[in-house]
N, C-alpha and C positions, 0 to 999 in steps of 0.2 A: 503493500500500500504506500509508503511512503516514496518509491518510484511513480508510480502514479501522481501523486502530489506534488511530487519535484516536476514534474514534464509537464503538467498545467500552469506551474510558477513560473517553469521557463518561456510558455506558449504566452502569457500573460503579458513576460515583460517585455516578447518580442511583438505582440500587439501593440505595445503603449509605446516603444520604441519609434515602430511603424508609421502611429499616427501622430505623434510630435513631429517625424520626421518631414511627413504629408504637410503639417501643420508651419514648419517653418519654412520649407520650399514657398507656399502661397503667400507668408508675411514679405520672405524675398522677393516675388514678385509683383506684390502691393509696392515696395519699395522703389521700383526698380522701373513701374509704373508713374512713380512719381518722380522720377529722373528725366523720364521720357517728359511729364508735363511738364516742367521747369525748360529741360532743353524748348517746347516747342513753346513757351510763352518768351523764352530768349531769342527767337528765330521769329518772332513777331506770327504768329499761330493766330487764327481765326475764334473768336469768342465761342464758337461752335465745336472747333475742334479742342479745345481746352476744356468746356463742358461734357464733350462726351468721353476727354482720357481721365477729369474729374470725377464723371460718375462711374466709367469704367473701375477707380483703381476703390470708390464706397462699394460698389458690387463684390471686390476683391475683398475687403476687409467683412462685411458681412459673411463670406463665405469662408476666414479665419475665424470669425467667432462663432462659427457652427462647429467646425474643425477641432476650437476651443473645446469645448463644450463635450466631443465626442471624447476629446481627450481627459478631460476631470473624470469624466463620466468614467471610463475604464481606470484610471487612477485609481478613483474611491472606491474600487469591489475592494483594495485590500488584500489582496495577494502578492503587494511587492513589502519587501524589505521598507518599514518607515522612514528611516534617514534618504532612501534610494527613491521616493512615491516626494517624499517632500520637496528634495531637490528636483525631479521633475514637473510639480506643479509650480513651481516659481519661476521654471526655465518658458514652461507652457503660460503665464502670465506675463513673462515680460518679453515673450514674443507677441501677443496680443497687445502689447503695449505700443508695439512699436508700430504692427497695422494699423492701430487708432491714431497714434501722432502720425502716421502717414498719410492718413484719412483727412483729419483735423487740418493739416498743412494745406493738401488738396483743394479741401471745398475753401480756406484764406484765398488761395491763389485763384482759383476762379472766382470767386467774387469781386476780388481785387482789379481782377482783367477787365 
C-alpha cells in the first residue's frame, strides 16, 4: 500500500508541476503581449490597433487566472509535502501578479492613446 500512495504523490506533484508550468508560459505571454503594445504605441499604432492588443493581452490574463485557480485548486487536495504546496502557491501568486500589472499597464496605455 504505501507504493500505491507514493505513485499518486508523485502523479500529484507532476500535475501541479504541469499546470504552474501551463500557468506561467501564459503570464509570459501576457507579458510579452505587452511588449508588442508598447512597441506599436512607439511606432505611432492606430487607437484601434492598441485597443485590440489591449484587450487581447485582458483576454490573456483572465485566462491566467483561471489557470490560477486550477492551480490552488490541485495545491489544496494536500498530497504534497507543506513547505513544497507553500512554496508553490506563492510562486503561482506572484505569477498572477504579474499578469494583472501586465493587465493594469495595458488598459493605462490604451487609454492614454
Amino acid at each position: 500500500m504505501p507504493d500505491l500512495a507514493g505513485w499518486f504523490r508523485i502523479r500529484r506533484e507532476e500535475k501541479s508541476i504541469h499546470l504552474i508550468d501551463e500557468h506561467s508560459r501564459k503570464v509570459f505571454s501576457c507579458v510579452m503581449e505587452l511588449v508588442n503594445l508598447v512597441d506599436l504605441v512607439m511606432n505611432e499604432g492606430s487607437p484601434e490597433e492598441v485597443f485590440i492588443v489591449a484587450r487581447r493581452i485582458n483576454e490573456m490574463e483572465h485566462e491566467a487566472d483561471i489557470m490560477r485557480r486550477n492551480v490552488l485548486d490541485v495545491l489544496s487536495e494536500g498530497k504534497l509535502d507543506p513547505s513544497e504546496r507553500e512554496d508553490l502557491v506563492h510562486l503561482t501568486k506572484r505569477l498572477d501578479a504579474i499578469a494583472n500589472n501586465a493587465n493594469a499597464a495595458a488598459r493605462r496605455i490604451s487609454i492614454l492613446n
